[in-house]
C-alpha positions as CSV (number, residue, x, y, z in Angstrom):
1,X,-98.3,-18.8,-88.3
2,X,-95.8,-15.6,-87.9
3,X,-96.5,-15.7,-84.7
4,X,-95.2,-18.9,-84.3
5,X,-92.4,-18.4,-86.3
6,X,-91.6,-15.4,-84.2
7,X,-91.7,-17.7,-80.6
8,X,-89.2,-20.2,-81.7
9,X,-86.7,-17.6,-83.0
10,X,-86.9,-16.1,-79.6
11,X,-87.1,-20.0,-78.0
12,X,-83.7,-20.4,-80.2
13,X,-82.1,-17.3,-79.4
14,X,-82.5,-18.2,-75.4
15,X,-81.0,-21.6,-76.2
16,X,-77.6,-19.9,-78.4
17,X,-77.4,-17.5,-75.5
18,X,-76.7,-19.9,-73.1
19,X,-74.6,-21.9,-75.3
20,X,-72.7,-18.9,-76.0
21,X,-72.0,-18.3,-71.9
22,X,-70.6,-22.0,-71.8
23,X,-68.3,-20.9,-74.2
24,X,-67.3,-18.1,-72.1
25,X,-67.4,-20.3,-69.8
26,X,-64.9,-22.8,-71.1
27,X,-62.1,-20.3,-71.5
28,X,-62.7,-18.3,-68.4
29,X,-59.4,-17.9,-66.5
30,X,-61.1,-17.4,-63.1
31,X,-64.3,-20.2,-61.4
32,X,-67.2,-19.7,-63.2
33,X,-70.7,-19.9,-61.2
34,X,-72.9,-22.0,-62.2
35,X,-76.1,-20.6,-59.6
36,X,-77.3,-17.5,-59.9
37,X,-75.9,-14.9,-57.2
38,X,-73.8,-17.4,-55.4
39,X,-70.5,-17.0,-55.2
40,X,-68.4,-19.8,-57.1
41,X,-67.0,-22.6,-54.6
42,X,-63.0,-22.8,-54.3
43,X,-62.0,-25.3,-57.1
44,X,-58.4,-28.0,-57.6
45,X,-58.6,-27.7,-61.0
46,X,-59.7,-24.2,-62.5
47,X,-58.8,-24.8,-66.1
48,X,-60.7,-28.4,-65.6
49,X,-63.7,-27.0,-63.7
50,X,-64.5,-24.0,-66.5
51,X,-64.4,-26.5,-69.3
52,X,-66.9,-28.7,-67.6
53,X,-69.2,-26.0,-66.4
54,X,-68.7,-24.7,-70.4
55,X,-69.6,-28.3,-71.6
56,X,-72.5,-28.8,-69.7
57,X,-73.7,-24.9,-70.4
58,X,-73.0,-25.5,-74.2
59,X,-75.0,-29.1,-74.5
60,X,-77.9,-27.7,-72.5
61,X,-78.0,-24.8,-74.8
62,X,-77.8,-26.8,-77.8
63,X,-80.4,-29.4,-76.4
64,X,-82.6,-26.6,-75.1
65,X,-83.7,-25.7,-79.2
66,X,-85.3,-28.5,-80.2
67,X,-87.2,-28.9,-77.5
68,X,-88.8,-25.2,-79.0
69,X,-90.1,-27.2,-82.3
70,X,-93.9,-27.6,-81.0
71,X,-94.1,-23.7,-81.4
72,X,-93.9,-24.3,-84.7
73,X,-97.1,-25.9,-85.4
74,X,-99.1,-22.9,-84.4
75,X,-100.7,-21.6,-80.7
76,X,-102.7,-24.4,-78.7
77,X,-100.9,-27.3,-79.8
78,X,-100.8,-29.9,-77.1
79,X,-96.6,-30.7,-78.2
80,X,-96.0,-27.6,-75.6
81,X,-96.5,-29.4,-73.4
82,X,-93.3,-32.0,-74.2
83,X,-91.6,-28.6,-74.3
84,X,-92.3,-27.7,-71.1
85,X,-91.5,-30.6,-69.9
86,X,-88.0,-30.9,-71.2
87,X,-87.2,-28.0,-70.0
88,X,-88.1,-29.3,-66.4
89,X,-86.2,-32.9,-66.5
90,X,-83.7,-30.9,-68.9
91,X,-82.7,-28.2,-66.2
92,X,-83.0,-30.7,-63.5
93,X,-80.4,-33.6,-65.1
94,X,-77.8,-29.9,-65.5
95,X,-78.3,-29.4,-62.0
96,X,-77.5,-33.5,-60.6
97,X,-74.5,-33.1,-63.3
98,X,-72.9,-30.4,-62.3
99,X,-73.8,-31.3,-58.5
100,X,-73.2,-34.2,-58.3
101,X,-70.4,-34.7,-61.3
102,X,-68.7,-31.3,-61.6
103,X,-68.7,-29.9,-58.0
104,X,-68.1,-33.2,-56.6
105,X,-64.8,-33.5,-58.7
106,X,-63.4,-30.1,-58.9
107,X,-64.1,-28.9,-55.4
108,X,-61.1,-28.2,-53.0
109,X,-61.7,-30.6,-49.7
């Protein structure tokens, strides 16, 4: 059971990690990135843009902890596999958002 215990802490910590970069995020004075080793795309709005790309980093963080809760039953429960899951449609529906959403709003034409 400490075992357990010990994998959502660490699931949690991953999830207020990230919500702690969308605060960074959200009051970052230059464009934030939102993929990994690409440089971030010319923006309108800069003040507009970090404060999206901080809300959708901060509700995906948030969203990401429950998602950890089947670890709490023990090892080899079959609810890991709704974890993994939401993870997968979760990290998806960020990407669409901020695609399709944020990018498609913010970036200079």
């Amino acid at each position: 059971m400490t075992g357990s215990i010990v994998g959502f802490l660490v699931w949690s910590a991953c999830g207020i990690l990230l919500a702690v970069l969308g605060v960074c995020a959200f009051f970052a004075k230059k464009e934030v990135g939102f993929w990994a080793n690409v440089k971030p795309i010319a923006v309108t709005d800069v003040r507009g843009y970090n404060r999206a790309v901080g809300k959708l980093l901060i509700i995906g963080g948030l969203a990401f902890i429950p998602l950890g809760l089947p670890m709490l039953k023990g090892q080899n429960t079959a609810g890991i596999v709704l974890s993994m899951l939401g993870i997968v449609f979760g990290s998806l529906a960020m990407m669409i958002i901020y695609t399709v959403g944020i990018e498609g709003k913010y970036r200079k034409k």
